[in-house]
C-alpha positions as YAML, in Angstrom:
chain: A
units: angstrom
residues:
- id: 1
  name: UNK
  ca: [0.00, 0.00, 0.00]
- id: 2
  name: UNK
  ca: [1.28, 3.23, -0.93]
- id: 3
  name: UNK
  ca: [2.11, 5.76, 1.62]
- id: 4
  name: UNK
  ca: [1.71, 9.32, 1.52]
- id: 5
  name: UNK
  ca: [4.97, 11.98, 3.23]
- id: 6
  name: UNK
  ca: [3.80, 15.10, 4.63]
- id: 7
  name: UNK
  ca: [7.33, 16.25, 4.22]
- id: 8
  name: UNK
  ca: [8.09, 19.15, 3.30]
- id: 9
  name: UNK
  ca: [5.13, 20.79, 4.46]
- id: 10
  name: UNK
  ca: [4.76, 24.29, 3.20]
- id: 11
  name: UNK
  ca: [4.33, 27.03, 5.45]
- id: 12
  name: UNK
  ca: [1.83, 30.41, 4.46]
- id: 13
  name: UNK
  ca: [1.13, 32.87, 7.31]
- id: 14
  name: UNK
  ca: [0.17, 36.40, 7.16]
- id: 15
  name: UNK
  ca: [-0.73, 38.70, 10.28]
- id: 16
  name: UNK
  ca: [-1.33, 35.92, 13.03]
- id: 17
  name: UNK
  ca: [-2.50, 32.98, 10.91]
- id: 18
  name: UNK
  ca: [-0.41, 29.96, 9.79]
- id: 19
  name: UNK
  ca: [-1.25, 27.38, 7.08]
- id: 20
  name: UNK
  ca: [0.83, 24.42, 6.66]
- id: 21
  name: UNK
  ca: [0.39, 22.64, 3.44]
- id: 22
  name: UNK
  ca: [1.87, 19.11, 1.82]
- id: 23
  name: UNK
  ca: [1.52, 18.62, -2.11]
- id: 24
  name: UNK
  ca: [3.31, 15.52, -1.55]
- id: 25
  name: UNK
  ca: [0.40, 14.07, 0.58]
- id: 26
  name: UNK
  ca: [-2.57, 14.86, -1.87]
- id: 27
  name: UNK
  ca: [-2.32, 18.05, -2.16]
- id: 28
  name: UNK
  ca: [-3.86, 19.14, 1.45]
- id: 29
  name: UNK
  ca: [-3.58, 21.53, 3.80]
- id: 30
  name: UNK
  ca: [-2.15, 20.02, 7.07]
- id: 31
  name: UNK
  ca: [-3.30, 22.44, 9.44]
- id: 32
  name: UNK
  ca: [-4.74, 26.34, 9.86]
- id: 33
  name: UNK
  ca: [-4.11, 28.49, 13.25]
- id: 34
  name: UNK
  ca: [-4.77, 31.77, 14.44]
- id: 35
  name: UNK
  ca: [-2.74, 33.35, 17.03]
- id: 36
  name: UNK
  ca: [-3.90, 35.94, 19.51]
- id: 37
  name: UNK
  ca: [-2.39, 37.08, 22.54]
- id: 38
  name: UNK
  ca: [0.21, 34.29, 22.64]
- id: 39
  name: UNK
  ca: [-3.04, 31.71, 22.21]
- id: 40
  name: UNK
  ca: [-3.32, 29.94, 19.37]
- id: 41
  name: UNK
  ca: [-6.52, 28.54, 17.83]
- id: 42
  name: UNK
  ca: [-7.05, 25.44, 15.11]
- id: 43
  name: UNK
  ca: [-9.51, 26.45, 12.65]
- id: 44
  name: UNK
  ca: [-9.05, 22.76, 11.18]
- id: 45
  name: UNK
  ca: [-8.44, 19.60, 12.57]
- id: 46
  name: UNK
  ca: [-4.92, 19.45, 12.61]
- id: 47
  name: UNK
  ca: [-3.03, 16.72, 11.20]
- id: 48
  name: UNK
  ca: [-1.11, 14.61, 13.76]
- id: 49
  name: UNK
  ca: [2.27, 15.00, 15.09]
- id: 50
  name: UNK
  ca: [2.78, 10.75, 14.14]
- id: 51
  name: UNK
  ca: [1.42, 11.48, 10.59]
- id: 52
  name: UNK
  ca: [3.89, 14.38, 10.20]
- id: 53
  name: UNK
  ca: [6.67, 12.20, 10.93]
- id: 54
  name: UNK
  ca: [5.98, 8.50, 9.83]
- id: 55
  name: UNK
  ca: [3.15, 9.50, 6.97]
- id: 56
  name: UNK
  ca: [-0.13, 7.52, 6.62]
- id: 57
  name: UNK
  ca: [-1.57, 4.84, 3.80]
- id: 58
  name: UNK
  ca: [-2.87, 6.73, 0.60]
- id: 59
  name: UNK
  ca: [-6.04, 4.97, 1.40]
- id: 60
  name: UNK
  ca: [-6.25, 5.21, 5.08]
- id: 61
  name: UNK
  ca: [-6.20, 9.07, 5.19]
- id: 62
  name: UNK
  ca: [-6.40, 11.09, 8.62]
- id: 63
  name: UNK
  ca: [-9.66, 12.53, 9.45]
- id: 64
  name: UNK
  ca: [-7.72, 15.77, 9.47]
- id: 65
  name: UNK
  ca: [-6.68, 19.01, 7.31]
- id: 66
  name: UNK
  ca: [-8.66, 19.81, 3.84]
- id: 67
  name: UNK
  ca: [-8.44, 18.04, 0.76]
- id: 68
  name: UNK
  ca: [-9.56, 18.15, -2.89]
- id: 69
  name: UNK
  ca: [-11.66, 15.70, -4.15]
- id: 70
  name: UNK
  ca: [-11.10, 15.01, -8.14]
- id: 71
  name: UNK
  ca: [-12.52, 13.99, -10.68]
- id: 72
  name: UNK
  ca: [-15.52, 12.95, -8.58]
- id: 73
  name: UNK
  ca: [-16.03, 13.31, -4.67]
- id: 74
  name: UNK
  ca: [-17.68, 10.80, -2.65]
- id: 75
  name: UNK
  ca: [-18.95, 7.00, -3.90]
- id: 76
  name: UNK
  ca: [-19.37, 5.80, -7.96]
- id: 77
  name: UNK
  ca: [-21.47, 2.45, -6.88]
- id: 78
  name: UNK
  ca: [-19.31, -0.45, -7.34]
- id: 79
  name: UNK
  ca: [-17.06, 1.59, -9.16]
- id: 80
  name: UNK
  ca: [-18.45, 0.97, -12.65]
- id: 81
  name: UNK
  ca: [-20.60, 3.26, -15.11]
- id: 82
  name: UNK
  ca: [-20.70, 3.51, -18.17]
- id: 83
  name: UNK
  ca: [-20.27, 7.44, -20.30]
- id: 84
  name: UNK
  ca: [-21.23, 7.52, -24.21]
- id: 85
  name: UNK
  ca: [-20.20, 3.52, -25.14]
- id: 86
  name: UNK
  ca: [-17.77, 3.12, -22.70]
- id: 87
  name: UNK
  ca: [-17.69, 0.79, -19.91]
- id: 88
  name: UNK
  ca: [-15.79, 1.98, -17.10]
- id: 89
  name: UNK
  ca: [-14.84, 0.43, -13.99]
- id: 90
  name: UNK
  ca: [-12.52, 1.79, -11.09]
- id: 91
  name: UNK
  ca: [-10.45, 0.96, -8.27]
- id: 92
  name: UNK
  ca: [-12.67, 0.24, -5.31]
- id: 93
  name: UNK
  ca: [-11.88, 1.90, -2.17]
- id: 94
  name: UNK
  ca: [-10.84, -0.84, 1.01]
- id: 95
  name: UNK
  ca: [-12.83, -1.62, 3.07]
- id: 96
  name: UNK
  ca: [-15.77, 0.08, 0.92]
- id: 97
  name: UNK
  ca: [-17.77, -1.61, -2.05]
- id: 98
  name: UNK
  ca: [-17.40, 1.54, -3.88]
- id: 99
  name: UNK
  ca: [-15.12, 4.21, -5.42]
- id: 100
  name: UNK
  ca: [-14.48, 6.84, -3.00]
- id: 101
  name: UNK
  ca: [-13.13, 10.81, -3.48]
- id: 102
  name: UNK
  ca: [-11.23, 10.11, -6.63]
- id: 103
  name: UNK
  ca: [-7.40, 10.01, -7.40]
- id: 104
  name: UNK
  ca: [-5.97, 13.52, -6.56]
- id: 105
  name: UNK
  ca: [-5.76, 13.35, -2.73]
- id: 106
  name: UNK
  ca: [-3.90, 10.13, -2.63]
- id: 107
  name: UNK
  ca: [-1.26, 10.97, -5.40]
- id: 108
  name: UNK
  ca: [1.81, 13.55, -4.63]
- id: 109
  name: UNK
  ca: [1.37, 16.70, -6.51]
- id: 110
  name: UNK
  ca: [3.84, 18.91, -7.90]
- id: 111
  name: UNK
  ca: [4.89, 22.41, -6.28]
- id: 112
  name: UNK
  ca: [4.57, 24.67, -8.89]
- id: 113
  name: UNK
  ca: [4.95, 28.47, -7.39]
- id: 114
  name: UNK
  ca: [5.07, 29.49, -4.12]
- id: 115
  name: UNK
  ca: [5.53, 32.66, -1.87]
- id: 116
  name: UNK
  ca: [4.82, 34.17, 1.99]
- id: 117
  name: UNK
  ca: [1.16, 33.22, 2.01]
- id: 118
  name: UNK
  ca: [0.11, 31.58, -1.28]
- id: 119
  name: UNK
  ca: [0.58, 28.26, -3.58]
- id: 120
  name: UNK
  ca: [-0.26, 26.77, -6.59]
- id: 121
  name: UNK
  ca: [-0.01, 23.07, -6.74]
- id: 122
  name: UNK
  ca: [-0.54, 20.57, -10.33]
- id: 123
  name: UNK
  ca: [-2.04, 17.08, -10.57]
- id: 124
  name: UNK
  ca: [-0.90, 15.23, -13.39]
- id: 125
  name: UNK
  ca: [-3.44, 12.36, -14.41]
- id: 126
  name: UNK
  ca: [-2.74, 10.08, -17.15]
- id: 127
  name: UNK
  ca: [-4.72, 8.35, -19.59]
- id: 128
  name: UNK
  ca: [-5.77, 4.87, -18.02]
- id: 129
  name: UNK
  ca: [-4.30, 5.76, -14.31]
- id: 130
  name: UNK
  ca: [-6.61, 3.87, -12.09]
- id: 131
  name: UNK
  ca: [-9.18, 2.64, -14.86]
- id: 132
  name: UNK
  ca: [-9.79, 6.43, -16.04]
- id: 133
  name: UNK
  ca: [-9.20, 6.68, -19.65]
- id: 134
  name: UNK
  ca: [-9.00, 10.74, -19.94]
- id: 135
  name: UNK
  ca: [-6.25, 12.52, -19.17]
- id: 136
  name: UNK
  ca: [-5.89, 15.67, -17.69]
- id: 137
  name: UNK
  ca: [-4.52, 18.26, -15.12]
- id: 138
  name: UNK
  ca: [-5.82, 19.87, -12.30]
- id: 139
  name: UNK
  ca: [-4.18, 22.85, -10.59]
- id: 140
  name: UNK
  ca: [-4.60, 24.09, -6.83]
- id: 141
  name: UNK
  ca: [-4.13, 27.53, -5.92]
- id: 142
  name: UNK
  ca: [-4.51, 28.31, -2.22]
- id: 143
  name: UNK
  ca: [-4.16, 32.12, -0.93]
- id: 144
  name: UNK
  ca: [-4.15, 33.16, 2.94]
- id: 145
  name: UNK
  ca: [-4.84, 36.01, 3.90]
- id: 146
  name: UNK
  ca: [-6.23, 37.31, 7.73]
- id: 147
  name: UNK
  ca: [-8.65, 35.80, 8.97]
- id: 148
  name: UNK
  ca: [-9.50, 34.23, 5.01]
- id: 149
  name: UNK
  ca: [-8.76, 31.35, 2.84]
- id: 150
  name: UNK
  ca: [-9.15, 30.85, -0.90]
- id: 151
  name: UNK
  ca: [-8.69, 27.36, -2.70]
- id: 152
  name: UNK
  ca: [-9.63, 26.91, -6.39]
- id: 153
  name: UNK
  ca: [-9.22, 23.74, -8.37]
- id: 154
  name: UNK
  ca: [-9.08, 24.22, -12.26]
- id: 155
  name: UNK
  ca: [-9.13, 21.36, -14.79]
- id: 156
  name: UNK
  ca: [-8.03, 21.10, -18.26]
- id: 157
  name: UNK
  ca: [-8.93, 18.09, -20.32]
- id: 158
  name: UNK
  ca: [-5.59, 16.92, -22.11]
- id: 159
  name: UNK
  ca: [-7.26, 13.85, -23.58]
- id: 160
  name: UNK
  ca: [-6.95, 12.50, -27.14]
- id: 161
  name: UNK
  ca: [-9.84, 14.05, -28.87]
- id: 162
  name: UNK
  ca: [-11.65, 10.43, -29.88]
- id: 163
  name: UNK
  ca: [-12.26, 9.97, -26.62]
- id: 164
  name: UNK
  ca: [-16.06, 11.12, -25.75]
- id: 165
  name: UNK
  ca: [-15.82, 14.48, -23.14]
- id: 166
  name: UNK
  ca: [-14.73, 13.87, -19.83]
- id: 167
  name: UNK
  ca: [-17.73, 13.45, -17.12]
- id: 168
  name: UNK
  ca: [-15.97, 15.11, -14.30]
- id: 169
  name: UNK
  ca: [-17.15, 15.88, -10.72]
- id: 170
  name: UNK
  ca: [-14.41, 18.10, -7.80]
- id: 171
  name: UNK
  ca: [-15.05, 19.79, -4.36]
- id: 172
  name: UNK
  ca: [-12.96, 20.24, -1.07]
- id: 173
  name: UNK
  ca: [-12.93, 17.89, 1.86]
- id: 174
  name: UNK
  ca: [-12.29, 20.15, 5.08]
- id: 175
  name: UNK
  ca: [-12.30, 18.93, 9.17]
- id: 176
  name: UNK
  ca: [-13.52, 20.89, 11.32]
- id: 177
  name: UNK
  ca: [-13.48, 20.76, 15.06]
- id: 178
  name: UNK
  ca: [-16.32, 19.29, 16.01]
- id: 179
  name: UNK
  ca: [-16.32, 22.52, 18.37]
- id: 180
  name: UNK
  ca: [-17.75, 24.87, 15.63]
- id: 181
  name: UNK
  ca: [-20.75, 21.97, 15.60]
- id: 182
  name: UNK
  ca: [-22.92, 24.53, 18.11]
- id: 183
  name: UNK
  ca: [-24.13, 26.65, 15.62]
- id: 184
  name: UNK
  ca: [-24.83, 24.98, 11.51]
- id: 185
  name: UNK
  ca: [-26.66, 27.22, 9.14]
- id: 186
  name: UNK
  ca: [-26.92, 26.73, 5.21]
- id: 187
  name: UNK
  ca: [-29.81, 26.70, 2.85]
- id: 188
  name: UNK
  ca: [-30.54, 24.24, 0.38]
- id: 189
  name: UNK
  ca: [-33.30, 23.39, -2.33]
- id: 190
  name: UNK
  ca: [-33.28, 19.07, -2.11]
- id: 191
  name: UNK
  ca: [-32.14, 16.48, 0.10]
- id: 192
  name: UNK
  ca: [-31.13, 13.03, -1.59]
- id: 193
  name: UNK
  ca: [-32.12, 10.17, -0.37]
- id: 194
  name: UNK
  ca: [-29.29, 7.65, 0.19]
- id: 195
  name: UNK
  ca: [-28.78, 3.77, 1.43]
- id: 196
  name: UNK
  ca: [-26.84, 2.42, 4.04]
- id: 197
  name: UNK
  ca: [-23.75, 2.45, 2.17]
- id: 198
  name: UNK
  ca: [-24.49, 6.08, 1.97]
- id: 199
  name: UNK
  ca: [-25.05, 5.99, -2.31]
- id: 200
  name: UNK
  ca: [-27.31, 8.40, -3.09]
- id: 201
  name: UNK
  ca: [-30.78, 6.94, -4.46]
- id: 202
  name: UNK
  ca: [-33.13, 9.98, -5.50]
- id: 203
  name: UNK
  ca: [-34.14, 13.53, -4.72]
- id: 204
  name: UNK
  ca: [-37.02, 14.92, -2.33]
- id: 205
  name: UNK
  ca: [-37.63, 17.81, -0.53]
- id: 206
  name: UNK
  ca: [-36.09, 18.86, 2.64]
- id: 207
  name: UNK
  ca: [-38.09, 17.85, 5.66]
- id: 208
  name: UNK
  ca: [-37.92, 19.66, 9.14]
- id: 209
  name: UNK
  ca: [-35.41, 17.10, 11.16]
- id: 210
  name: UNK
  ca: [-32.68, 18.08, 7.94]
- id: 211
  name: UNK
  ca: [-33.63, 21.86, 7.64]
- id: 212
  name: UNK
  ca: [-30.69, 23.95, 8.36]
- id: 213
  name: UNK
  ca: [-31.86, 27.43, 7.01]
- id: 214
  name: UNK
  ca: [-32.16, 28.39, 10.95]
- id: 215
  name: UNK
  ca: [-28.57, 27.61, 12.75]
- id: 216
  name: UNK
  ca: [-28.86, 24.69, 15.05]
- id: 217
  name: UNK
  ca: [-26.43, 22.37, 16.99]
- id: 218
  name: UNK
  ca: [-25.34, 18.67, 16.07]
- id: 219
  name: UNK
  ca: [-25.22, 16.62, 19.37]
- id: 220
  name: UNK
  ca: [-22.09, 15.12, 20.07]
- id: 221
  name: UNK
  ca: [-24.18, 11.60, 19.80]
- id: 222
  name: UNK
  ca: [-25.56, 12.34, 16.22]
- id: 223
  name: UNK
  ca: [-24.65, 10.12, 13.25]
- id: 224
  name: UNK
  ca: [-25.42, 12.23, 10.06]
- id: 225
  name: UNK
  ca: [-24.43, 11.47, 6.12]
- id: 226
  name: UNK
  ca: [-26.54, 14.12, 4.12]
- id: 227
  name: UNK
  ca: [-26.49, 14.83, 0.50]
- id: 228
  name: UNK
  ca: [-28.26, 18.43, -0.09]
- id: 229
  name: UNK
  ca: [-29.00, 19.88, -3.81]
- id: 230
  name: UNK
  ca: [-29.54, 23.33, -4.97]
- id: 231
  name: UNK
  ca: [-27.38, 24.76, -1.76]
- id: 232
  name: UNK
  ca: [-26.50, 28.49, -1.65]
- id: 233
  name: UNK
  ca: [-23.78, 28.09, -1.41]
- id: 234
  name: UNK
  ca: [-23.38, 30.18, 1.84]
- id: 235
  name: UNK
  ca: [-23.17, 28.28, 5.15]
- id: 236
  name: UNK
  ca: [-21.66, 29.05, 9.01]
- id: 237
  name: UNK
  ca: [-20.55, 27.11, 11.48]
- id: 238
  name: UNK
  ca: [-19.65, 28.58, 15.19]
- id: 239
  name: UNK
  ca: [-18.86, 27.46, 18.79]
- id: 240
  name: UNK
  ca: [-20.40, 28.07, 21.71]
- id: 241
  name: UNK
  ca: [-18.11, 31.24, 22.18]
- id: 242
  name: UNK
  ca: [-19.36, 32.92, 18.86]
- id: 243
  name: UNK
  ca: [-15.78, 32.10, 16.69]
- id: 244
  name: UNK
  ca: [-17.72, 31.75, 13.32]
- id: 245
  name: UNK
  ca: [-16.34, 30.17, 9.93]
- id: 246
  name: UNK
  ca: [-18.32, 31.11, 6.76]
- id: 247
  name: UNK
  ca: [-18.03, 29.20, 3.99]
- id: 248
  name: UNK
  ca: [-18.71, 30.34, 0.74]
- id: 249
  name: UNK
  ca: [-18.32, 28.87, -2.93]
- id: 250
  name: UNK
  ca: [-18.54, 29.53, -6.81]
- id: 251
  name: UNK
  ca: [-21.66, 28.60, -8.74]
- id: 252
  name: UNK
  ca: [-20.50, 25.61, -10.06]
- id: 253
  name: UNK
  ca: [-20.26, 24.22, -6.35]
- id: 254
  name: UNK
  ca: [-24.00, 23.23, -6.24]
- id: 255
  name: UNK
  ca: [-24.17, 20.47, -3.76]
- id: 256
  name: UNK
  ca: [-23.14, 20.02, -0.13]
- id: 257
  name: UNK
  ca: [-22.50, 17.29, 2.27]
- id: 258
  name: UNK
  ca: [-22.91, 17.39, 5.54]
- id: 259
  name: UNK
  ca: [-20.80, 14.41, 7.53]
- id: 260
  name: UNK
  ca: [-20.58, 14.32, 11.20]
- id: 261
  name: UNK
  ca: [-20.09, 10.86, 12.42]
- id: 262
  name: UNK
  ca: [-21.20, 10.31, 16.07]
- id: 263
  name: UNK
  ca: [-18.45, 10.76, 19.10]
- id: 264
  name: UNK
  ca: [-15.57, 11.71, 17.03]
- id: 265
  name: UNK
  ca: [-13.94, 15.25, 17.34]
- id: 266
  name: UNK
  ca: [-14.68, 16.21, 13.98]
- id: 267
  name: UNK
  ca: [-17.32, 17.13, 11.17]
- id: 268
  name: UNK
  ca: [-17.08, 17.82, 7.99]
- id: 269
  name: UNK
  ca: [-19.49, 20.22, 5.69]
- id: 270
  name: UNK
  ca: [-18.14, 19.60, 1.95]
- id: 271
  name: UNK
  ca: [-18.64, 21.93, -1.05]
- id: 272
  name: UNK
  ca: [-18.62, 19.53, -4.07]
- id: 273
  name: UNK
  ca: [-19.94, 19.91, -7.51]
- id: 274
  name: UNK
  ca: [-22.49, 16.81, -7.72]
- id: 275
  name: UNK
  ca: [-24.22, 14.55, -5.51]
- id: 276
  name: UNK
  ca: [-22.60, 10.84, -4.59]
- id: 277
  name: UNK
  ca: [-23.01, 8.69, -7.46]
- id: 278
  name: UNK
  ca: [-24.05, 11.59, -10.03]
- id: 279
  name: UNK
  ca: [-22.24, 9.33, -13.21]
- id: 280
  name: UNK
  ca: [-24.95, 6.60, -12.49]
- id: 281
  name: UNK
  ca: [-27.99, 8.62, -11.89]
- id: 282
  name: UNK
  ca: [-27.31, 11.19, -14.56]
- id: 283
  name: UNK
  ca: [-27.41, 8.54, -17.04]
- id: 284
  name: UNK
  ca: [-30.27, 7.22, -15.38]
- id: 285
  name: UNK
  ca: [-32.15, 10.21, -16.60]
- id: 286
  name: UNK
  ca: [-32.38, 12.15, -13.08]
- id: 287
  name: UNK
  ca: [-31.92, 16.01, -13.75]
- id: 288
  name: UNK
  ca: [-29.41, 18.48, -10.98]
- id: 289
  name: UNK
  ca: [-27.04, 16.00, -10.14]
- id: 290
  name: UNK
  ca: [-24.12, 18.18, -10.58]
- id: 291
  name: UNK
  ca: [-22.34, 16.15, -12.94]
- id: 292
  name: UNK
  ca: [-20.07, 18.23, -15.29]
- id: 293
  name: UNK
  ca: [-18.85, 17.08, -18.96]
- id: 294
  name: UNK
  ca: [-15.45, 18.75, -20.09]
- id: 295
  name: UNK
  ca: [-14.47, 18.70, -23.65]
- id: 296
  name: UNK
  ca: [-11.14, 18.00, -25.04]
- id: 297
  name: UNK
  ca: [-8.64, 20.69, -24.76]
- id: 298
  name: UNK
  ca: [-11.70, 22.77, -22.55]
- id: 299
  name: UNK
  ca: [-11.32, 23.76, -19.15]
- id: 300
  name: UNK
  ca: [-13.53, 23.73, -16.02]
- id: 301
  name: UNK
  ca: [-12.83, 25.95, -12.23]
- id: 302
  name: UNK
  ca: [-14.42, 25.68, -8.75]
- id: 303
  name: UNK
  ca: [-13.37, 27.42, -5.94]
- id: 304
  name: UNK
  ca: [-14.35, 27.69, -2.35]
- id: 305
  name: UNK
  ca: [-13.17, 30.59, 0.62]
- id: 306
  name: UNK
  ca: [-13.63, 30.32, 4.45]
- id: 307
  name: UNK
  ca: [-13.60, 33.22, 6.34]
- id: 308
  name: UNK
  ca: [-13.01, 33.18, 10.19]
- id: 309
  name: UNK
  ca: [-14.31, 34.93, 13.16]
- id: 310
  name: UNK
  ca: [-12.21, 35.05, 16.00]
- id: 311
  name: UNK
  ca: [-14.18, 36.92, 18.90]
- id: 312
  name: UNK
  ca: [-11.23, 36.91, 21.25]
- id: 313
  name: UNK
  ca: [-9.24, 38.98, 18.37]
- id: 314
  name: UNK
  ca: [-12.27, 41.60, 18.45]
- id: 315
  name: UNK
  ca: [-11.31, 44.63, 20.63]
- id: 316
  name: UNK
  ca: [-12.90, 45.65, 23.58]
...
């Protein structure tokens, strides 16, 4: 099993805040602190100290840091669909009877520019890597500023032009502390039903027990997988001190998930382009999935930005 080497991990900072990032371990970012007053603060689960130093398997990833999902995010059932006459089948993720989060955040990246508080970062797929006939690129720019962070993914289709267009699907796979779980607020338009393998199924509306357009808490005991449609793409999290992290994304970013798995010290709320499963139930005729089709030689961006809060920064 391949393992993944945090080393070097890039550093960003800029007035107070530090980013540590790793294009050699998928492309993530590692960790994000504020510092006030000689306190520091994790705006993201941090990646551990044993991780730093020994690494971790590609497909055993710490529930830590923020990484991108490409060129789908979540679960392809069984790993198989098929896309304009071909018949594709994938890699299926251990333990799992599906593909899971697609290639880019267990392959090492490239460093491609770097300075005091930004990074660009390039993915190189090629044609038949992991049972995916396209090939392409995807670049990662990350920017810190106070109190903000910017990540965009952008994807160029380098395949052979008799290939059919690429379906493609992205987002951006953050931790948060499961601190910030006090206060959730988004709005969406759908909630997709999904199995126990947590493979989305079909579309309804959003009843009452899922309806986050007023902030409320998830209990420490809940055990939530939710697929939501037609989000805002505008949510906030917060603690029960009022530090606040908005999280807001580009149009293309249509769909959300919403992960907190009961008694663990993290959640996750993911911005992603299409639901779990999109390549199967777009060609099963359902409409808003998300999915995106990329010509050759076109090009395709998402991008996401959290801003943070940090009441004990606020003066008096």
């Amino acid at each position: 099993m391949k393992t993944l080497h945090l080393a070097p991990e890039i550093v960003l900072s800029k007035d107070g805040w530090r980013l540590t990032l790793s294009p050699s371990a998928g492309g993530r970012v590692t960790s994000l602190s504020s510092s006030h007053d000689g306190k520091a603060m994790d705006w993201i689960v941090p990646m551990a100290e044993q991780c730093r130093q020994d690494g971790f398997p590609a497909t055993v990833w710490p529930k830590a840091g923020i990484y991108p999902l490409l060129p789908f995010s979540n679960r392809i059932r069984a790993g198989k669909f098929s896309w304009e006459g071909l018949q594709l089948a994938l890699p299926l993720h251990p333990g799992e009877h599906h593909a899971m989060h697609g290639f880019g955040h267990t392959a090492e990246w490239k460093l491609l520019d770097c300075d005091d508080s930004s990074a660009e970062m390039l993915y190189s797929h090629h044609a038949g890597e992991h049972g995916w006939p396209w090939a392409f690129e995807a670049r990662q720019k990350i920017v810190l500023d106070a109190g903000a962070l910017s990540m965009k993914l952008e994807f160029r289709n380098l395949s052979d032009d008799a290939l059919p267009p690429m379906p493609l699907g992205a987002g951006f796979h953050p931790y948060f502390p499961r601190r910030f779980a006090q206060h959730v607020a988004f709005d969406a338009l759908q909630l997709w039903h999904a199995d126990a393998e947590h493979v989305a199924t079909g579309v309804d509306e959003i009843t009452a027990q899922h309806d986050y357009r007023s902030a409320r808490a998830i209990a420490a005991d809940d055990e939530l997988t939710h697929y939501y449609g037609g989000w805002q793409r505008q949510a906030s999290v917060a603690d029960k001190q009022g530090n606040r992290i908005d999280i807001s994304a580009s149009p293309s970013v249509s769909h959300l998930v919403l992960h907190a798995p009961a008694m663990r010290d993290y959640f996750c709320i993911e911005p992603v382009t299409h639901v779990a499963d999109a390549f199967n139930l777009a060609q099963a005729g359902l409409s808003n999935t998300g999915l995106q089709c990329l010509a050759h030689g076109h090009t395709f961006s998402c991008d996401v930005r959290l801003d943070f809060f940090d009441v004990t920064a606020i003066p008096e």
